[in-house]
C-alpha positions as protocol buffer text, in pm:
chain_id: "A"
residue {
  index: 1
  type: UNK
  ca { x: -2245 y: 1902 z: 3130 }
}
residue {
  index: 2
  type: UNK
  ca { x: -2497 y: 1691 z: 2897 }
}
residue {
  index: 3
  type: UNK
  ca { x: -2529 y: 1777 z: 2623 }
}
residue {
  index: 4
  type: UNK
  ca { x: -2804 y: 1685 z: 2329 }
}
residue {
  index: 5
  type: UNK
  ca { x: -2787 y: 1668 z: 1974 }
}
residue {
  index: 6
  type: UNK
  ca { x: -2916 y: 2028 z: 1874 }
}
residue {
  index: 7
  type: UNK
  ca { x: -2674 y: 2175 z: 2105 }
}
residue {
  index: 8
  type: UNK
  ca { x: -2400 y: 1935 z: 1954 }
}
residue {
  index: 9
  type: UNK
  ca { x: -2531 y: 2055 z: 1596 }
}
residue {
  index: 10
  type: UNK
  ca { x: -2581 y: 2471 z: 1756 }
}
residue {
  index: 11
  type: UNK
  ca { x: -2229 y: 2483 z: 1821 }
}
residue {
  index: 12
  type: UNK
  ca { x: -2073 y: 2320 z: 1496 }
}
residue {
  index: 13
  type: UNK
  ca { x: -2270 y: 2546 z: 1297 }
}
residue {
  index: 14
  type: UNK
  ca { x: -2142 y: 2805 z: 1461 }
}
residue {
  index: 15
  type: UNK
  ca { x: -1766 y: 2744 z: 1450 }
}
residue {
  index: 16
  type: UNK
  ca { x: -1831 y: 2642 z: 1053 }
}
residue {
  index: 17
  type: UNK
  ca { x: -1991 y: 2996 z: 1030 }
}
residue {
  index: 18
  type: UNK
  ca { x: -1704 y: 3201 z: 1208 }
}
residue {
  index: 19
  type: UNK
  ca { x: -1437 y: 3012 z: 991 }
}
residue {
  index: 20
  type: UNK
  ca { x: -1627 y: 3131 z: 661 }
}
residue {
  index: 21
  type: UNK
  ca { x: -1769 y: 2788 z: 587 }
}
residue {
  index: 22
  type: UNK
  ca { x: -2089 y: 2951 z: 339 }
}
residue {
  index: 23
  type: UNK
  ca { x: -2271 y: 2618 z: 381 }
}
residue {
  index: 24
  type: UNK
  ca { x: -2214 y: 2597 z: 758 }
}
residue {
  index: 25
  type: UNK
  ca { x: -2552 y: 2466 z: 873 }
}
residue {
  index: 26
  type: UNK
  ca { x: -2580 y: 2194 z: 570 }
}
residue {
  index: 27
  type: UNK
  ca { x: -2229 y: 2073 z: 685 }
}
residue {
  index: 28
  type: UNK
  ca { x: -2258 y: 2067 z: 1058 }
}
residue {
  index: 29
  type: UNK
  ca { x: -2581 y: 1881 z: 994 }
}
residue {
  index: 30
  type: UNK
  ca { x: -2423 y: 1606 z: 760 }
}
residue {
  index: 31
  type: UNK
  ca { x: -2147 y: 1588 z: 1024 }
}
residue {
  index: 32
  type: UNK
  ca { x: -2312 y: 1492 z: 1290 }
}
residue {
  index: 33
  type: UNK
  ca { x: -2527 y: 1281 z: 1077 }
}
residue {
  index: 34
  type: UNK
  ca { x: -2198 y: 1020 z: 1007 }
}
residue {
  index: 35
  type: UNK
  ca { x: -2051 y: 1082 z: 1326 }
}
residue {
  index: 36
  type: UNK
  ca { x: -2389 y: 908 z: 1478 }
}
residue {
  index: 37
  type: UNK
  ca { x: -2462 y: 697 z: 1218 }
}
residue {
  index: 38
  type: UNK
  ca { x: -2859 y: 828 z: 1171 }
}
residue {
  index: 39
  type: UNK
  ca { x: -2998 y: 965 z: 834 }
}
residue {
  index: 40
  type: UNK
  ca { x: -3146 y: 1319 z: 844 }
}
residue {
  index: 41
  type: UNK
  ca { x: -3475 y: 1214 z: 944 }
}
residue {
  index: 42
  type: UNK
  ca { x: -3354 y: 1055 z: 1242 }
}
residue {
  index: 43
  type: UNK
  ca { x: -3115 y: 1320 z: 1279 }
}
residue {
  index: 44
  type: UNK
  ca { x: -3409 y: 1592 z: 1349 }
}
residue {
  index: 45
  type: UNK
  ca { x: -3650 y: 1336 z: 1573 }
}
residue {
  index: 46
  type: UNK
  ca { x: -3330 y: 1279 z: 1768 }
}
residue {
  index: 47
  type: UNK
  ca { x: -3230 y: 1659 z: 1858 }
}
residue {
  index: 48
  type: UNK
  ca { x: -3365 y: 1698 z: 2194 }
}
residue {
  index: 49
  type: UNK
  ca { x: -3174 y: 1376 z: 2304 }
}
residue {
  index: 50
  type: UNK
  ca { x: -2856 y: 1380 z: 2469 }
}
residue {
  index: 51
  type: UNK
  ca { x: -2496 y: 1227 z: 2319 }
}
residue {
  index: 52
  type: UNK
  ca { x: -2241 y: 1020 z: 2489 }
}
residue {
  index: 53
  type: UNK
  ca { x: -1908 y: 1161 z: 2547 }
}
residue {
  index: 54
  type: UNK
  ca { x: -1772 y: 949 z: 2286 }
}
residue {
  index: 55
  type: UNK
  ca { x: -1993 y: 1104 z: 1983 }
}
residue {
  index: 56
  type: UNK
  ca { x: -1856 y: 1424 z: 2147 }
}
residue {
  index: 57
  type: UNK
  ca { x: -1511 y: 1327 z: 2069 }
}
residue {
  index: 58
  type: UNK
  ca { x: -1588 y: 1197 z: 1732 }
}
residue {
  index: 59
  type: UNK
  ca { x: -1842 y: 1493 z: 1671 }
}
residue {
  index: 60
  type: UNK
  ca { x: -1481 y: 1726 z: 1733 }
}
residue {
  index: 61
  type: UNK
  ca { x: -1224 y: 1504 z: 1522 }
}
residue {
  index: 62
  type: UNK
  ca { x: -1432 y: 1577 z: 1230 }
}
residue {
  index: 63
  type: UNK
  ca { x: -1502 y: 1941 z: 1319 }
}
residue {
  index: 64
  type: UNK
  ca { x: -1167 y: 1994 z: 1356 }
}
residue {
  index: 65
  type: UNK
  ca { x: -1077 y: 1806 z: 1034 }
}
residue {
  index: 66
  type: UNK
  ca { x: -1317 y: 2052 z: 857 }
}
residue {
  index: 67
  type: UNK
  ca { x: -1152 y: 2339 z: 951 }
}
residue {
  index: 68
  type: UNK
  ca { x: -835 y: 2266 z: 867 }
}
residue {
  index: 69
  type: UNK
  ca { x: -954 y: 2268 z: 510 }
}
residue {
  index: 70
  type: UNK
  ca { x: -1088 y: 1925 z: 406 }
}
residue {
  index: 71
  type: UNK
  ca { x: -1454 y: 1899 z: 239 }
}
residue {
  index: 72
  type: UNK
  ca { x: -1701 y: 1749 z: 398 }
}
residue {
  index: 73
  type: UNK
  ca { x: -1793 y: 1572 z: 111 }
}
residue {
  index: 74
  type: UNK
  ca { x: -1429 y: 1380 z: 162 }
}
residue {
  index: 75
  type: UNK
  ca { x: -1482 y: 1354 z: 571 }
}
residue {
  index: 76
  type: UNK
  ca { x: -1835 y: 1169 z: 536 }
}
residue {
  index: 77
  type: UNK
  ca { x: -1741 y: 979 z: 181 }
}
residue {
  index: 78
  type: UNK
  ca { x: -2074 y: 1051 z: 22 }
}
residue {
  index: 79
  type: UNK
  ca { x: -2292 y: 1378 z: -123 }
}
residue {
  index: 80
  type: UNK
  ca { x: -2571 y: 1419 z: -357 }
}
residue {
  index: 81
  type: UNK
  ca { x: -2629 y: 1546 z: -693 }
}
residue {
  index: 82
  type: UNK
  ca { x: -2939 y: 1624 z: -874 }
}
residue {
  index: 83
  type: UNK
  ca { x: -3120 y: 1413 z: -564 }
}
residue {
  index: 84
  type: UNK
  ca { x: -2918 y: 1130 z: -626 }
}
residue {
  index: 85
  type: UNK
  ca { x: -2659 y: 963 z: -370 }
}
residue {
  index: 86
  type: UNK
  ca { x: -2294 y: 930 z: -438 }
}
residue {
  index: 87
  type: UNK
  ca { x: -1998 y: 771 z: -333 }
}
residue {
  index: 88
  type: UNK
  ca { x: -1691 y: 1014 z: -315 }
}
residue {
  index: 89
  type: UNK
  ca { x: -1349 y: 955 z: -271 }
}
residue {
  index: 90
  type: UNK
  ca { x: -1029 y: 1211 z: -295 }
}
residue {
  index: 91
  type: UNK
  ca { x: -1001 y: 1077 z: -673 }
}
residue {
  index: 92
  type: UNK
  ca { x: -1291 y: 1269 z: -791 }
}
residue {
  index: 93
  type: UNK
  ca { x: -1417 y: 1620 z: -778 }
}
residue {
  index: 94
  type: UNK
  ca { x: -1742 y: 1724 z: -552 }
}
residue {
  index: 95
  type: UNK
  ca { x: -2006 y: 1755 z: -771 }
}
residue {
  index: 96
  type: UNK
  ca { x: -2156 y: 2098 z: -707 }
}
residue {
  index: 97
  type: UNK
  ca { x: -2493 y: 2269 z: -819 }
}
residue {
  index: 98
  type: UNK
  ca { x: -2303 y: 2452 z: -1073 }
}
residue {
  index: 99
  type: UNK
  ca { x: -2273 y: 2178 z: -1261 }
}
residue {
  index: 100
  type: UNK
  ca { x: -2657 y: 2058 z: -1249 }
}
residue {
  index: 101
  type: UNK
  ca { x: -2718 y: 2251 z: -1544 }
}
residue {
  index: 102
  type: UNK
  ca { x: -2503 y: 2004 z: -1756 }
}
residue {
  index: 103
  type: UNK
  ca { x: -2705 y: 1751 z: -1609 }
}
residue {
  index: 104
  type: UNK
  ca { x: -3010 y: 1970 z: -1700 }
}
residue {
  index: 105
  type: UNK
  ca { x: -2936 y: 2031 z: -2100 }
}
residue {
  index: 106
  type: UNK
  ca { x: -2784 y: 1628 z: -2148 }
}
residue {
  index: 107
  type: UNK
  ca { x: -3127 y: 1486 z: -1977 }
}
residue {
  index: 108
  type: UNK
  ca { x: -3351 y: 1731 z: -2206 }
}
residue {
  index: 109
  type: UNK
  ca { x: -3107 y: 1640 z: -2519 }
}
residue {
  index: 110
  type: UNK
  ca { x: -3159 y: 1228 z: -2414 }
}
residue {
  index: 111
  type: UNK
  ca { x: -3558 y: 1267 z: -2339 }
}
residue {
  index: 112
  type: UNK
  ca { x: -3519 y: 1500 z: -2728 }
}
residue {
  index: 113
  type: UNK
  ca { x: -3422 y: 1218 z: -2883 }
}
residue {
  index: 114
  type: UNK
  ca { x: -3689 y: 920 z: -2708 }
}
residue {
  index: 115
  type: UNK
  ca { x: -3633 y: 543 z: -2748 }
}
residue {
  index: 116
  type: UNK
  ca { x: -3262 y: 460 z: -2769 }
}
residue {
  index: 117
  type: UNK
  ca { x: -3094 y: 786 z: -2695 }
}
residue {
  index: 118
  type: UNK
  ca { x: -2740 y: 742 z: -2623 }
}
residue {
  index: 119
  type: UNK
  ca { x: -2541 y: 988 z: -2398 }
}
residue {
  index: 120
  type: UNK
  ca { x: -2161 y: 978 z: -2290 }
}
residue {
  index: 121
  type: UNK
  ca { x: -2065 y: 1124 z: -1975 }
}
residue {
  index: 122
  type: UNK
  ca { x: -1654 y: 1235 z: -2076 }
}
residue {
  index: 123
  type: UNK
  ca { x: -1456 y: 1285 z: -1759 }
}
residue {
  index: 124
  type: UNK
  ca { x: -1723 y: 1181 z: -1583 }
}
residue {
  index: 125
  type: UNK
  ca { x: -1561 y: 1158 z: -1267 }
}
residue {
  index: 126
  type: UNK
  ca { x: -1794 y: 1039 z: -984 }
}
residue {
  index: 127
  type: UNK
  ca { x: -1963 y: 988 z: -1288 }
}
residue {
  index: 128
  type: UNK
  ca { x: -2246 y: 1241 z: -1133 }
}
residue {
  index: 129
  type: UNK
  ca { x: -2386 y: 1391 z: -1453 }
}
residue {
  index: 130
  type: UNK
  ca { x: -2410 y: 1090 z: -1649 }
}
residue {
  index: 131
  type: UNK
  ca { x: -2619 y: 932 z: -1358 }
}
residue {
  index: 132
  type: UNK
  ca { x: -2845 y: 1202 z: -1331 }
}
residue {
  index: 133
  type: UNK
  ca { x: -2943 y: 1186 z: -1725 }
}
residue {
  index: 134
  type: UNK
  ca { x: -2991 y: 795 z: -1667 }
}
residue {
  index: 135
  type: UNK
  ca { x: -3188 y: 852 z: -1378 }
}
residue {
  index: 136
  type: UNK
  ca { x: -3450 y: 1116 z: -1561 }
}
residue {
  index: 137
  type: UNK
  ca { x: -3414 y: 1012 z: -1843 }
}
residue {
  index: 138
  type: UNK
  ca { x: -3564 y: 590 z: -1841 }
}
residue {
  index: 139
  type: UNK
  ca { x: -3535 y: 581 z: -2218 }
}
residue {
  index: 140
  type: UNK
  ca { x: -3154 y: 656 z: -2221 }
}
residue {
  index: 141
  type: UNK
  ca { x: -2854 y: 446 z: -2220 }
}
residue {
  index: 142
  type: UNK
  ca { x: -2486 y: 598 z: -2064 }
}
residue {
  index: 143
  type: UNK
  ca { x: -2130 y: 554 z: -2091 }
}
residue {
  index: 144
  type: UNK
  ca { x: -1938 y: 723 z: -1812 }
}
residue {
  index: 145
  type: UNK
  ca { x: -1613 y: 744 z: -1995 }
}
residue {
  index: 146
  type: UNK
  ca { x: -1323 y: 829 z: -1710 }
}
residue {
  index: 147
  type: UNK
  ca { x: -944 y: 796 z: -1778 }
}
residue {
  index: 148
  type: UNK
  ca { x: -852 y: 755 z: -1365 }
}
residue {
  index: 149
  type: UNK
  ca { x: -876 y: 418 z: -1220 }
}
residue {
  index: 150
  type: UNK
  ca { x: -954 y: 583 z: -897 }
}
residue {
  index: 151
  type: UNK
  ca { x: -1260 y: 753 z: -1068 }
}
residue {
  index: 152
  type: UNK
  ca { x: -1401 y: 473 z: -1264 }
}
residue {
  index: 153
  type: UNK
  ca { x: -1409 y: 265 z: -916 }
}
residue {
  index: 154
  type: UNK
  ca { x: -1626 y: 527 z: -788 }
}
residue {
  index: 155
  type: UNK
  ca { x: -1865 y: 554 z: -1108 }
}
residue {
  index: 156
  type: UNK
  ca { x: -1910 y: 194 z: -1046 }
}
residue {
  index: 157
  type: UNK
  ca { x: -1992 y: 214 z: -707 }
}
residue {
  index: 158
  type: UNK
  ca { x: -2194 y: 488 z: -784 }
}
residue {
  index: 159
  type: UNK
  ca { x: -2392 y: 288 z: -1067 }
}
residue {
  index: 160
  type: UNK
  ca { x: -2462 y: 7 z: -827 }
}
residue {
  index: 161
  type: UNK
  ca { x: -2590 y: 261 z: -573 }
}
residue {
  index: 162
  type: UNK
  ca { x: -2878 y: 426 z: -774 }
}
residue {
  index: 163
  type: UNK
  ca { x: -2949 y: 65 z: -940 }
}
residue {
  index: 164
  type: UNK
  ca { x: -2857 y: 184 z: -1279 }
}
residue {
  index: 165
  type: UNK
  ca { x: -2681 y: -83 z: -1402 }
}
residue {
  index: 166
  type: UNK
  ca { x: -2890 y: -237 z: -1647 }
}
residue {
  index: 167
  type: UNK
  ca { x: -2886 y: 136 z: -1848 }
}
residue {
  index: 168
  type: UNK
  ca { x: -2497 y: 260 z: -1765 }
}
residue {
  index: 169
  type: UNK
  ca { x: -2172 y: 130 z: -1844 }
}
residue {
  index: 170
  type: UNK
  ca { x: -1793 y: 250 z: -1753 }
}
residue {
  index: 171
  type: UNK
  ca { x: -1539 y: 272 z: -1963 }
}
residue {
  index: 172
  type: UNK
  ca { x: -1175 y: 363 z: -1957 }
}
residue {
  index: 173
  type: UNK
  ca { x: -1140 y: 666 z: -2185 }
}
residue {
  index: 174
  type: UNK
  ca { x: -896 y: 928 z: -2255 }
}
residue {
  index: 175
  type: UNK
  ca { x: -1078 y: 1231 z: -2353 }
}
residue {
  index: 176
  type: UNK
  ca { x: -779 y: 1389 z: -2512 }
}
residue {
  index: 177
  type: UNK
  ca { x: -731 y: 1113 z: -2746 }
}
residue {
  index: 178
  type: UNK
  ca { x: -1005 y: 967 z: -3050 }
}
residue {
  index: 179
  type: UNK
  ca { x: -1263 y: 797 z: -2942 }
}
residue {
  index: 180
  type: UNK
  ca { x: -1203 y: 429 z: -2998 }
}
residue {
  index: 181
  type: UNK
  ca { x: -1409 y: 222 z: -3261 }
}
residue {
  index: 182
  type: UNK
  ca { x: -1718 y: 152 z: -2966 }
}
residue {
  index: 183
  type: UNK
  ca { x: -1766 y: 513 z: -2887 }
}
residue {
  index: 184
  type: UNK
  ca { x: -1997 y: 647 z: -3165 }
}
residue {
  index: 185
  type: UNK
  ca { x: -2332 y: 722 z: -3242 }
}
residue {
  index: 186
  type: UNK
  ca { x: -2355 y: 916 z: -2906 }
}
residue {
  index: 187
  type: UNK
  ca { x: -2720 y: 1202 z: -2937 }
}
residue {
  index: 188
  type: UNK
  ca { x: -2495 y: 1408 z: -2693 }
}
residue {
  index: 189
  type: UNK
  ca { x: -2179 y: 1410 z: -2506 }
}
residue {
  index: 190
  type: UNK
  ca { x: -2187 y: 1558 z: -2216 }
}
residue {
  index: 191
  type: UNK
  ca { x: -1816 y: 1698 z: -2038 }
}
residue {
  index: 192
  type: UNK
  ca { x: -1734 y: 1896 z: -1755 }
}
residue {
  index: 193
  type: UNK
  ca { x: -1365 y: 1854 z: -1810 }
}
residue {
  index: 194
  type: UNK
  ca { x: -1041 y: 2022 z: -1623 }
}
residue {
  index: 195
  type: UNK
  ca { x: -1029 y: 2365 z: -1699 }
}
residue {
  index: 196
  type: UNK
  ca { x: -854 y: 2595 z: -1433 }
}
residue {
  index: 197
  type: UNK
  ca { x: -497 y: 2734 z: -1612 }
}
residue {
  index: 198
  type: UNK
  ca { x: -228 y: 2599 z: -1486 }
}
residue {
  index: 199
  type: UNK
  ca { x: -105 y: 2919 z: -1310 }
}
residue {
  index: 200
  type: UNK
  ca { x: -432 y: 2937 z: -1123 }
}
residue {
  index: 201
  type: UNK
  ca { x: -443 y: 2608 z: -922 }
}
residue {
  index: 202
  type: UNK
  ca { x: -211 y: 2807 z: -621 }
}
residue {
  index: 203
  type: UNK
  ca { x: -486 y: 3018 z: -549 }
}
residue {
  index: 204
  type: UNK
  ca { x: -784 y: 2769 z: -525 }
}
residue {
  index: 205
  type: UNK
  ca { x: -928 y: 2767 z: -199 }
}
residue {
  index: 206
  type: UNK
  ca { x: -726 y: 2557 z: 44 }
}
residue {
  index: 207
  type: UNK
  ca { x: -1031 y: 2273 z: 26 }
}
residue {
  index: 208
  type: UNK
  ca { x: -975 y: 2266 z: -340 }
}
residue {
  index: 209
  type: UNK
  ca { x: -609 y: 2286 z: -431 }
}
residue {
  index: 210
  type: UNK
  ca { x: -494 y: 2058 z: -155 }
}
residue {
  index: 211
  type: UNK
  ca { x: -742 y: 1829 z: -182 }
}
residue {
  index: 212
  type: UNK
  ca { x: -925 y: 1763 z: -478 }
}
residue {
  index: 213
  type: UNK
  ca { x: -759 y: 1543 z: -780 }
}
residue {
  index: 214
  type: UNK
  ca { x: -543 y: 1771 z: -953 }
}
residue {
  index: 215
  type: UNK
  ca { x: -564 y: 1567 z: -1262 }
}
residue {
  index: 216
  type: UNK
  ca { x: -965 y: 1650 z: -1255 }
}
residue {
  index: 217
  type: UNK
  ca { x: -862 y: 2019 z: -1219 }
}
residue {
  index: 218
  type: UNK
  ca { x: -632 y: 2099 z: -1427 }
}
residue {
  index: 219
  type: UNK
  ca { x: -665 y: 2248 z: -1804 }
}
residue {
  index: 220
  type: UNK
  ca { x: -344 y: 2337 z: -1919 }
}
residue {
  index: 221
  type: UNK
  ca { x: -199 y: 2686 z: -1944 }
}
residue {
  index: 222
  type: UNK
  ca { x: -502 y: 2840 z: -2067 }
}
residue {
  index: 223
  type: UNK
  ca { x: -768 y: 2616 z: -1892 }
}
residue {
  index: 224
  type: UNK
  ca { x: -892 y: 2567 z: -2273 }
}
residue {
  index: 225
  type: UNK
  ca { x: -647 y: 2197 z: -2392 }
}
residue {
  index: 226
  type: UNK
  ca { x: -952 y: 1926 z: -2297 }
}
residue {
  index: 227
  type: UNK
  ca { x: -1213 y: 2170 z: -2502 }
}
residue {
  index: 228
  type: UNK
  ca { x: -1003 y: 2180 z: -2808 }
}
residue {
  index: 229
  type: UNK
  ca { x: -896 y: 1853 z: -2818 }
}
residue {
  index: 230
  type: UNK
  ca { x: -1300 y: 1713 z: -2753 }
}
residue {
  index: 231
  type: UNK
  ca { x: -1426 y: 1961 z: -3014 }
}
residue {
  index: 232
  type: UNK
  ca { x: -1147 y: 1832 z: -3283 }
}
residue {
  index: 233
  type: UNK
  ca { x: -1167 y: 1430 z: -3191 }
}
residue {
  index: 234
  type: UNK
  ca { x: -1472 y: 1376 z: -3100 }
}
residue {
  index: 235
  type: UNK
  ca { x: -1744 y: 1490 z: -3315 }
}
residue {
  index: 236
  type: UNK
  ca { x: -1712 y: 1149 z: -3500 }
}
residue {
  index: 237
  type: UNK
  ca { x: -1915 y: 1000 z: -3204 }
}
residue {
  index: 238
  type: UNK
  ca { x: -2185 y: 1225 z: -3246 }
}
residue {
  index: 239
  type: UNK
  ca { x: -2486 y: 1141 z: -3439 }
}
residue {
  index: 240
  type: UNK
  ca { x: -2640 y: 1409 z: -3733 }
}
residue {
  index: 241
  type: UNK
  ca { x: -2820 y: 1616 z: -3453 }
}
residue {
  index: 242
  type: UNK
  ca { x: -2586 y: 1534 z: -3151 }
}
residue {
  index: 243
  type: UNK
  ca { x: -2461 y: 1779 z: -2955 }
}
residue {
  index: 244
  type: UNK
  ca { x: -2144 y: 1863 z: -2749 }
}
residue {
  index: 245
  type: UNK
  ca { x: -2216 y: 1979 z: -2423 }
}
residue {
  index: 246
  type: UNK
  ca { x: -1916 y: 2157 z: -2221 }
}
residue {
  index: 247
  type: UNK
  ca { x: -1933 y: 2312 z: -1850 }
}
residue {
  index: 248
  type: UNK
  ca { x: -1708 y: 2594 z: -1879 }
}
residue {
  index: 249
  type: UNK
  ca { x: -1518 y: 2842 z: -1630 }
}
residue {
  index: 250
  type: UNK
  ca { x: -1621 y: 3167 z: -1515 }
}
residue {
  index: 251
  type: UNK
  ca { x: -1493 y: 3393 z: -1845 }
}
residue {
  index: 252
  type: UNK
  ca { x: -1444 y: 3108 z: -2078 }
}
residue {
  index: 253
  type: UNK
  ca { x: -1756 y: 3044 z: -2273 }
}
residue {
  index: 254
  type: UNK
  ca { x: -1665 y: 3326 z: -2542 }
}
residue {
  index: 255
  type: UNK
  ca { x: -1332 y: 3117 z: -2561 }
}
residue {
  index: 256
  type: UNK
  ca { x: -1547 y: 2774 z: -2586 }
}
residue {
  index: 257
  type: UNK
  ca { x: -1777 y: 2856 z: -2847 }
}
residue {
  index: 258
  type: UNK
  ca { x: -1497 y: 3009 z: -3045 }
}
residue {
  index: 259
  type: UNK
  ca { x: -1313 y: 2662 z: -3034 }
}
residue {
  index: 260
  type: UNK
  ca { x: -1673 y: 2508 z: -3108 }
}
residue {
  index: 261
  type: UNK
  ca { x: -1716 y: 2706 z: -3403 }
}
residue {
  index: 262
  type: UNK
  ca { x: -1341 y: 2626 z: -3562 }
}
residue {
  index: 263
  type: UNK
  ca { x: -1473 y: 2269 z: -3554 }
}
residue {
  index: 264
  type: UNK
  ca { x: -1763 y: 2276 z: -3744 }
}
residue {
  index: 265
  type: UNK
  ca { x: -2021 y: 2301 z: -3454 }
}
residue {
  index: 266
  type: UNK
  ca { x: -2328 y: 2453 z: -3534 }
}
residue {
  index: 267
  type: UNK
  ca { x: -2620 y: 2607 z: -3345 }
}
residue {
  index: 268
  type: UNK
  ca { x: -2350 y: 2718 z: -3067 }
}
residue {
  index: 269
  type: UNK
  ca { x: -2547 y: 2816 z: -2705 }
}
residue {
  index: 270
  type: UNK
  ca { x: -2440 y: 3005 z: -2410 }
}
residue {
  index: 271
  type: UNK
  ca { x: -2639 y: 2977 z: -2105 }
}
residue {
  index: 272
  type: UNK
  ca { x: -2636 y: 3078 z: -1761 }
}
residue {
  index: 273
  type: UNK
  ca { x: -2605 y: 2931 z: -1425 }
}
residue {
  index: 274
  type: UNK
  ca { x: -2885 y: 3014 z: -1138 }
}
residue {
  index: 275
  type: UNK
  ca { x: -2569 y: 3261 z: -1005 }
}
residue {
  index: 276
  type: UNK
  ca { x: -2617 y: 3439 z: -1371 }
}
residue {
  index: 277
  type: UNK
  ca { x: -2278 y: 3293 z: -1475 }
}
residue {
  index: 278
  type: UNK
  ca { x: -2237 y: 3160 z: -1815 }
}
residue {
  index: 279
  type: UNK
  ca { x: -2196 y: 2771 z: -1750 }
}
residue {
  index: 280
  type: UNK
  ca { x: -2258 y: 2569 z: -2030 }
}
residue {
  index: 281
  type: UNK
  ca { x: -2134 y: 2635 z: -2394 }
}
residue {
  index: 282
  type: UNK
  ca { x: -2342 y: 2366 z: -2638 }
}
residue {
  index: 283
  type: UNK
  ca { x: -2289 y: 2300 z: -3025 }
}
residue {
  index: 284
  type: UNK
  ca { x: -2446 y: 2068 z: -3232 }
}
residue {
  index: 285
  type: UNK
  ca { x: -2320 y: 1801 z: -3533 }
}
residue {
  index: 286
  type: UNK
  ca { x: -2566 y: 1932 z: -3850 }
}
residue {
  index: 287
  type: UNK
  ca { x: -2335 y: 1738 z: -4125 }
}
């Protein structure tokens, strides 16, 4: 029997939904998308027409790929972030809207500080956040600092992409080392860095533990070694006024802004996600 590309789309959503797949209809709807090659425009003027046994096949290898655990993000190679598209590859983590509210605070701290504002984007990654402050703010200039090779060929790609070269650079960096003698005079550093314990990475979702970078996940027994070790090596690179900006785990920001505090950060912040979560921990350089 025929069949078209809504009822193609009908069904996928469907067998996303009854596997627990929250995001069932965006999924089904970007799978189909790669599978046929069309953008999401095209996607939608194109429902009523019918598909080819072969996209049928393809439309099910990928189905069946998703429900044995792997992201979509992985399947189709791409997703977007704060309306920008990105490359994405097993070495980095999917960004997720969670972590737009980083992006949120480091593009308000760049457009704060006008003409010449510098931010650095530490374990950037697909180098997602940093790109999103370049992107709103036109003023800015970034450094996605990454340690994995892996990574820093996808903030590349992903700097060539959104056409961003002439305001972002890449660097190798290790974030739980000093910054080197070129990374200073930063107005804020932005960092969503590893921070599920140790113990806990056994119990991530199946989509997560098996097959996002463990290095990218990973925070020691606590969750808390990349937030001490940024908060003690790094302030050097911030400006009088800059500010450290962390993403933090669900029941760590009391934990964060302790550390923060111990280091001489001042002005300490706690705000929430749009779940209600506390999210970001921020502390500022004042001498």
């Amino acid at each position: 029997m025929a069949t078209t590309y809504n009822n193609l789309f009908l069904d996928a959503r469907a067998r996303l939904k009854k596997a627990g797949v929250e995001s069932a209809q965006l999924e089904a709807r970007e799978i189909i998308c790669f599978a046929a090659d069309k953008s999401r425009e095209q996607f939608y003027r194109d429902m009523s027409l019918y598909v080819s046994a072969e996209m049928e096949r393809r439309v099910e290898e990928l189905v069946q790929r998703r429900l044995a655990g792997e992201p979509v993000a992985y399947i189709i190679g791409e997703w977007e972030f704060y309306g920008l598209p990105l490359d994405i590859s097993r070495d980095v983590l999917i960004p997720r809207l969670d972590t737009e509210l980083l992006a949120e605070r480091g593009i308000l701290k760049a457009r704060e500080a006008g003409e010449g504002a510098r931010v650095l984007d530490l374990c950037a990654g697909s180098g997602c956040v940093g790109l999103a402050v370049a992107a709103n703010a036109p003023e800015c200039r970034v450094v996605l600092g990454e340690l994995s090779e892996g990574a820093l060929r996808v903030c590349k790609q992903n700097v060539r992409r959104n056409e961003l070269n002439a305001r972002v650079t890449c660097l190798s960096v290790n974030a739980l080392e000093p910054p080197s003698s070129t990374l200073w005079d930063f107005d804020a550093i932005v960092c969503n860095p590893p921070y599920i314990p140790t113990v806990d990475i056994e119990a991530l979702d199946i989509s997560v533990r098996d097959y996002e970078p463990r290095i990218a996940l990973d925070g020691g027994p606590d969750g808390l070694d990349y937030y001490r070790a940024i908060a003690a090596k790094w302030k050097p690179a911030l400006r009088l006024g800059g500010v450290l900006i962390f993403e933090v785990g669900i029941g760590q920001a009391a934990a964060v802004g302790d550390i923060l505090g111990e280091n001489g950060y001042e002005d300490i912040k706690t705000l929430t996600d749009t779940q209600g979560i506390l999210r970001v921990v921020e502390g500022t350089v004042n001498n």
